[in-house]
C-alpha positions as CSV (number, residue, x, y, z in Angstrom):
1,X,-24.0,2.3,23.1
2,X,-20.5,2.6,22.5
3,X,-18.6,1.8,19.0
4,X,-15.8,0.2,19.1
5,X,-12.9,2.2,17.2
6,X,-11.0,0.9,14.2
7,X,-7.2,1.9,14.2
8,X,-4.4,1.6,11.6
9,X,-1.4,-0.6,11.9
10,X,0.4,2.2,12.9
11,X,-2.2,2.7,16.0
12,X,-3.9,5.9,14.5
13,X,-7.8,5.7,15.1
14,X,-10.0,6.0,12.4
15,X,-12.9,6.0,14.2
16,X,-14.1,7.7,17.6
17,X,-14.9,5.8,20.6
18,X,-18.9,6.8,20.3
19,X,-21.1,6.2,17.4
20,X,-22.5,9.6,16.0
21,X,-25.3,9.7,13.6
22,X,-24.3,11.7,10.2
23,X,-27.1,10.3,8.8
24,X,-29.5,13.7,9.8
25,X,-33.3,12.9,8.2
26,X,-33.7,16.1,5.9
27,X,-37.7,16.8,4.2
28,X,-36.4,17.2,0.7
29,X,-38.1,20.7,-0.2
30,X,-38.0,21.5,-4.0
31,X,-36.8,19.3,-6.3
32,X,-34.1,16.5,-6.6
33,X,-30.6,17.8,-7.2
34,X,-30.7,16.1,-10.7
35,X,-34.0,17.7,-11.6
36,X,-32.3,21.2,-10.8
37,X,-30.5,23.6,-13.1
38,X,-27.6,23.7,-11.5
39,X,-27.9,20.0,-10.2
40,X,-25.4,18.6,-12.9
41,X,-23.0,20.9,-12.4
42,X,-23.4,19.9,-8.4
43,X,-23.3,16.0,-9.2
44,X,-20.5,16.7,-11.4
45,X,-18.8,18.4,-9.0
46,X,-19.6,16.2,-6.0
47,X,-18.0,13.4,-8.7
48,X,-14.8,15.3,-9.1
49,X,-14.4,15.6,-5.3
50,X,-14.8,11.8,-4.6
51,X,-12.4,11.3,-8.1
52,X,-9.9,13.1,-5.6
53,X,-10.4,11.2,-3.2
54,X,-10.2,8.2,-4.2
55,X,-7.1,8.8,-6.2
56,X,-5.6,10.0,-2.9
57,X,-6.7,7.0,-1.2
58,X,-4.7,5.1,-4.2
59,X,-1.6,7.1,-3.7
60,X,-1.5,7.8,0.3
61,X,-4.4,6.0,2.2
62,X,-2.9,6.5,5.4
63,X,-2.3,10.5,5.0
64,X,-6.2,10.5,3.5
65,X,-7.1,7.8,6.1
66,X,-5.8,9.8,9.0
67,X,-8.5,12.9,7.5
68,X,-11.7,10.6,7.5
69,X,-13.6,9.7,10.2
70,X,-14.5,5.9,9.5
71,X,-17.4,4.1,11.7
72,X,-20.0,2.0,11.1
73,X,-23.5,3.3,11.3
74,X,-25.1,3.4,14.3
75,X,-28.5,2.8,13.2
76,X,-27.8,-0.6,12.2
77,X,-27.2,-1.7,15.8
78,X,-30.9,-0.2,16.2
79,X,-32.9,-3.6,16.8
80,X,-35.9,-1.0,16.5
81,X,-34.7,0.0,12.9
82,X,-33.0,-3.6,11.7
83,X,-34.7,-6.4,14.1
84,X,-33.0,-7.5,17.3
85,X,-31.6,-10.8,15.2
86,X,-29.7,-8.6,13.0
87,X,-28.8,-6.3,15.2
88,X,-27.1,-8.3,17.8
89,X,-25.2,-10.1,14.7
90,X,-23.9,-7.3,13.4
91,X,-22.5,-6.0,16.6
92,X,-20.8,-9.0,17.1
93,X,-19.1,-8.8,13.5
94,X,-17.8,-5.4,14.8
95,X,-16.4,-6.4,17.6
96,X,-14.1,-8.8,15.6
97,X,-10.7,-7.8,14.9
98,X,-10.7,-9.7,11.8
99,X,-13.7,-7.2,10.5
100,X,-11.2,-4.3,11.6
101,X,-8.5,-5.2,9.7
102,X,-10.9,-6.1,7.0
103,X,-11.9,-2.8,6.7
104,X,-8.4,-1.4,7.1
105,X,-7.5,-3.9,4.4
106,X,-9.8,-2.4,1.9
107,X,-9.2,1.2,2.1
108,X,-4.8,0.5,2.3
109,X,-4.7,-1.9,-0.6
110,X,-7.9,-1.5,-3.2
111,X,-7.2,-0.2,-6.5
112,X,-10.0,1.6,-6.1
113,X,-12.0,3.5,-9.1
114,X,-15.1,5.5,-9.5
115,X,-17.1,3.4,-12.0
116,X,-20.0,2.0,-10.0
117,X,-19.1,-1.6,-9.8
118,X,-19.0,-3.5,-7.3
119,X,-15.8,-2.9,-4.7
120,X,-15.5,0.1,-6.4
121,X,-16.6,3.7,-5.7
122,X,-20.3,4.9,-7.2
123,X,-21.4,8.5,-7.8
124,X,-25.5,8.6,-7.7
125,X,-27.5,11.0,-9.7
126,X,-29.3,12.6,-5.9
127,X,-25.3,13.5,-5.4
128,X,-24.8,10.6,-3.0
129,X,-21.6,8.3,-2.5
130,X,-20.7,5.3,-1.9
131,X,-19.0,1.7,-2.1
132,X,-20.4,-1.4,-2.1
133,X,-18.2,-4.3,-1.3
134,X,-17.3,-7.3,1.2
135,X,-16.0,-7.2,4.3
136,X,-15.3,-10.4,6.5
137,X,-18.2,-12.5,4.9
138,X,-20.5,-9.5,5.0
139,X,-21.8,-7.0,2.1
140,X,-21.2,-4.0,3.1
141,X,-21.7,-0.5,1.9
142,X,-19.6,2.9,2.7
143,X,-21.2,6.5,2.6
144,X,-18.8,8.9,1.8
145,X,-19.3,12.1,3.5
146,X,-17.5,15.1,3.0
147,X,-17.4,18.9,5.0
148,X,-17.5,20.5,1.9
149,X,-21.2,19.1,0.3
150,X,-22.7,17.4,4.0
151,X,-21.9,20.1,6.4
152,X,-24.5,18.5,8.6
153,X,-22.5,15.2,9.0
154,X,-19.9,16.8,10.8
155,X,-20.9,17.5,14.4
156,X,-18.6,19.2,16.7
157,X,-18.7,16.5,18.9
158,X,-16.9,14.1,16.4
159,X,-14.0,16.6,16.0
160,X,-13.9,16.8,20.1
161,X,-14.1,12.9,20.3
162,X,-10.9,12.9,17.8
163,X,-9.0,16.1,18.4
164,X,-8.8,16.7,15.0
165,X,-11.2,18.3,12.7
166,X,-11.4,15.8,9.4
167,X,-12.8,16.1,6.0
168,X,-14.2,13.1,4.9
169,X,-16.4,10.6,6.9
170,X,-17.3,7.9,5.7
171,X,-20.5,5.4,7.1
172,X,-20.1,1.4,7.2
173,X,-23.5,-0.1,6.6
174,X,-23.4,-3.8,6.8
175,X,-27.0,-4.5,6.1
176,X,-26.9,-5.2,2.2
């Protein structure tokens, strides 16, 4: 199954040509980051590193842009995991370039904030990431990823597939 890249206007490729799952199932031993003594600190941190971000993507989205690697999630073209229906729906509202520049669209020209409302950036108490917002007639939400705090989500392959190693991915889930 192959995913079909999203580039800038400027032809620069945000995505790579085949989907990668950063999503890595993980048994949570121990308690949740929140729970921990050190887990505020963590969120807090994990906060102030998606602050940057997004106040980079505000200034310069296509130098930050050109550091993320943006695709949407491969498991939601799973009929096994989201039902052949959906599935096949959602890979046709990939394949649109309309949902491409959509996407590119959001990150080039939102005003974008973390303060957990809708179209907006959200920090979660686990330490997790994410927007929540519409993209060509679809509610959609984007986990942000970064080297620093999800090692994990960064396989060599991905850097391979786009020549470049990047800090930031970040996961399009359209199944809201």
């Amino acid at each position: 199954m192959n995913a079909t890249p999203i580039a800038t206007m400027d032809g620069t490729v945000l995505s790579a040509t085949k989907p990668h799952s950063t999503a890595t199932p993980e048994i949570m031993e121990g308690l949740p980051l929140f729970m921990t003594e050190e887990g505020e600190k963590e969120i807090d941190m994990r906060r102030k590193e998606l602050e940057t971000y997004v106040k980079l993507l505000s200034k310069t989205p296509r130098d930050i842009i050109n550091r993320t690697f943006v695709n949407l999630n491969p498991h939601t073209l799973n009929p096994n995991e989201v039902g052949q229906k959906d599935a096949a729906e959602i890979k046709e509202w990939w394949s649109k370039k309309e949902t491409h520049k959509a996407v590119i669209e959001w990150f080039s020209t939102n005003k974008h904030k973390v303060n957990g409302k809708f179209g907006n950036w959200s920090c979660g108490f686990m330490g997790s990431r994410w927007a929540d917002c519409l993209i060509n007639g679809r509610k959609c939400r984007f986990a942000f990823y970064s080297r620093k705090y999800n090692p994990s989500s960064f396989p060599e392959q991905m850097e391979r597939d786009t020549g470049k190693v990047l800090n930031y991915a970040i996961m399009i889930d359209p199944t809201l």
